[in-house]
N, C-alpha and C positions, 0 to 999 in steps of 0.2 A: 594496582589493577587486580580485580578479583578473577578466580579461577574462568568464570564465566566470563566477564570480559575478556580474559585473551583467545576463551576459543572465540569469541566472535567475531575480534577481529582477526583471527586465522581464518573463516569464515569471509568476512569483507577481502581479505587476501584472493580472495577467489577459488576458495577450499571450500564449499558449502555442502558437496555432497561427503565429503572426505570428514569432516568434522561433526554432519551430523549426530551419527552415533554416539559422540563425547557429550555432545548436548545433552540428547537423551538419557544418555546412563546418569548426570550431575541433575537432571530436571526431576527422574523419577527416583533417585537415591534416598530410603526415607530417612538414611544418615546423613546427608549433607543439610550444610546451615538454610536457612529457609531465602534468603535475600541469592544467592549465587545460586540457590535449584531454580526460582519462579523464571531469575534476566534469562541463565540457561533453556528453561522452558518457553521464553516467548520469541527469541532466539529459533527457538525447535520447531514452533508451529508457524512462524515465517517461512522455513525451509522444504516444511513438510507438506505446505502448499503448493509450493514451485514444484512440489515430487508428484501431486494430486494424489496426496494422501491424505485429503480432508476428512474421514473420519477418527485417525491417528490425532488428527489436530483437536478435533474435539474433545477428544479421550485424554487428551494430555492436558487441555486447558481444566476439565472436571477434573481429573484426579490433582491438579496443584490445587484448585480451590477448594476442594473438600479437604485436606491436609493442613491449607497455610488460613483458608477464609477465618475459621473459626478464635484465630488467636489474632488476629485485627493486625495481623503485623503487614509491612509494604504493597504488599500482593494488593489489600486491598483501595490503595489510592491508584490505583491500574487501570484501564481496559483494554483499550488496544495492546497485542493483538488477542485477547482472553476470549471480547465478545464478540466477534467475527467467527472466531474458531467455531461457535456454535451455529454461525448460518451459516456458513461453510458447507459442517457437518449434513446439515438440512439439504441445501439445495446441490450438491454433488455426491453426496453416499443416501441419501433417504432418510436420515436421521430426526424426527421432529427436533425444532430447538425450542417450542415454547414452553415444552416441562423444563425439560434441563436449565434454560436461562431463571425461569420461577426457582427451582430447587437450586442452585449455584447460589443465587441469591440469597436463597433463606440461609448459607453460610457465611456471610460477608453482617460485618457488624451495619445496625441504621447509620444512616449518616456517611457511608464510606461511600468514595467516588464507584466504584463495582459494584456495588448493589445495586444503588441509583441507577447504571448505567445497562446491568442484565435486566432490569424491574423495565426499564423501560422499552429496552427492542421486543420485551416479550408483549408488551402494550401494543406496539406499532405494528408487528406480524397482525395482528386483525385486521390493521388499514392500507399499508402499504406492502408492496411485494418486496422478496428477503432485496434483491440486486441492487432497492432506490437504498437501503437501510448499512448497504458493505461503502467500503471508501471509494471518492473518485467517480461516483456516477453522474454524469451528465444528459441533458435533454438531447443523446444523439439522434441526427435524421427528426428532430422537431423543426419548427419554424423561428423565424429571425426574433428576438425581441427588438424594443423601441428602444433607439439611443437616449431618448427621454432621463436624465437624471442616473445614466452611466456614468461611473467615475473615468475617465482620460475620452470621453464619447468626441471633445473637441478634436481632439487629434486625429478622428478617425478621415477627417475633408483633407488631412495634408498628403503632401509626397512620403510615404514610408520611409523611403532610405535617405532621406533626407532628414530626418530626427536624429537627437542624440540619442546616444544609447540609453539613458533612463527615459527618456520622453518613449524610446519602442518598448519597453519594457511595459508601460501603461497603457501604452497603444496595442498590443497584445492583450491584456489583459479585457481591455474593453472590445476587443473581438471574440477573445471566447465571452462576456458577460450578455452581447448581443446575441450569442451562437453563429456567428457569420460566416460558417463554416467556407462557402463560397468566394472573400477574401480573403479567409486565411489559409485556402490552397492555392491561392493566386500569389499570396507571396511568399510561401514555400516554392513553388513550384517555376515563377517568373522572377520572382527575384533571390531565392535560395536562403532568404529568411528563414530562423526561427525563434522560438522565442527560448528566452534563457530559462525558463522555470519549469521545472520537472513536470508539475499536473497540469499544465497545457501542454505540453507532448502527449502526453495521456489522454487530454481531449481532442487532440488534433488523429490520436491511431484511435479515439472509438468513431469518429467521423470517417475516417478511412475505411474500418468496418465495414460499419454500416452502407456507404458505397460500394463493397463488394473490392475494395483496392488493397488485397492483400498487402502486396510490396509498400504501397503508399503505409501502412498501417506499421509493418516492420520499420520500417527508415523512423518512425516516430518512437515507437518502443526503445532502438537502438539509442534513439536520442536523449529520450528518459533516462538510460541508464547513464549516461556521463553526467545527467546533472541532479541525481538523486544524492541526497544526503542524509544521515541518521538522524533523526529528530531526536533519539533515548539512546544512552549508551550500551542499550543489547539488541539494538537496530540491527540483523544483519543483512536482510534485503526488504525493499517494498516488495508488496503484494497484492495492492492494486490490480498489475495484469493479469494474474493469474485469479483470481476470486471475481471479477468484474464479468458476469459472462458477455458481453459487447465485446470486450478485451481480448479475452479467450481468441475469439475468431481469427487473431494477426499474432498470438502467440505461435511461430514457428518454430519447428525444430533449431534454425537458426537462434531464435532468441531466445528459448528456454536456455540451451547452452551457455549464452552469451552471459546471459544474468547469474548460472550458477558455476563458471570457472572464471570469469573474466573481474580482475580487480576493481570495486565499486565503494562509493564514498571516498574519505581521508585517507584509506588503502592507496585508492589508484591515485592521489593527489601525489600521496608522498613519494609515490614511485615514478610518477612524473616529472617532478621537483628534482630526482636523486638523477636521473636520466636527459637532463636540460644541459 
């Protein structure tokens, strides 16, 4: 395990704000090896989100790339969380990101996934606004789409609680794919349904939003957090809630806290496991 992996999972322990600063000092170190400062730094700007210190996050994504871009090493097969850092920066501190993503780029060798991938949000900033282009955004408060050629669309004529547990799992899914927002507060709410997978909690608290139902919004966030898992081993929190501004609105004091002391991912598995 490299230096950066264990702060991060001291981090996933539920140390996030405690551990920050380790992050930082190993991410901007211009002595440390290039592979444990970037995990370290992407690590930093997950945290430094939940802190809304989005222009920190920026700062910290340009100065790894201008350092590591140029010598083609790991950094850049990246993006998440590199390219976010810069609409972030943009749409919560005033920051434009379409130089910085252009110029970031011009360090990142052709051909590298992070090139390709700043080259292109700075394309999309002309046509789409920064919120459709960050992770997890959904058509909240839109209207219904057509079951027409939804995958699990069958399932949606049956009795809910009456399916197996993989059959609700699809059946979920093809309620947020219609945005039916309308059953799927009916069966959170009458039959105390939810679904197992973390960005439908996510979709279910920007519907809450956007109806104005704070608490309804909280209880979903809350819910996200037991079933979020690292996708990359210097995962230390999603950030979805906090960069999504729909999201924002049902970010509570409650749940800000909840996501940066409370044990999440393999953390809280294992502590669960050790506790049974």
């Amino acid at each position: 395990m490299t230096s950066a992996e264990r702060l991060t999972s001291r981090a996933r322990h539920g140390g996030h704000r405690e551990v920050l600063p380790e992050l930082l000092a190993l991410a901007t170190d211009p002595a440390a090896r290039p592979d444990p400062a970037w995990e370290a730094g992407a690590a930093a700007v997950q945290i430094l989100c939940w802190e809304d210190r989005f222009a920190e996050a920026g700062e910290l994504a340009e100065l790894l790339i201008e350092r590591q871009g140029p010598d083609g090493g790991d950094l850049c097969d990246q993006d998440v969380p590199f390219d976010e850092a810069f609409l972030v920066a943009q749409l919560y501190a005033g920051v434009p990101a379409q130089p910085r993503l252009r110029a970031a780029a011009a360090r990142v060798p052709e051909g590298r996934i992070l090139r390709d991938r700043l080259l292109w949000l700075a394309e999309q900033l002309d046509l789409r606004p920064v919120e459709w282009l960050l992770p997890c955004h959904y058509d909240w408060g839109g209207p219904l789409v057509p079951r027409e050629g939804v995958i699990g669309e069958w399932l949606l004529g049956r009795e809910f609680a009456a399916l197996a547990p993989r059959e609700k799992r699809v059946a979920w899914e093809a309620v947020a794919r219609t945005n039916d927002f309308a059953r799927a507060r009916g069966l959170v709410e009458s039959l105390g349904e939810l679904p197992e997978q973390y960005y439908l909690c996510l979709w279910l608290a920007g519907w809450y939003a956007v109806e104005g139902d704070v608490e309804g919004g909280e209880r979903m966030l809350l819910a996200a957090h037991e079933r979020w898992w690292p996708y990359m081993r210097w995962d230390a929190i999603p950030t979805s809630e906090v960069v999504q501004p729909t999201l924002r609105r049902v970010v509570t004091d409650r749940v800000r806290e909840h996501f940066l002391t409370r044990p999440i991912g393999p953390e809280a598995a294992a502590l669960a496991t050790r506790t049974e």
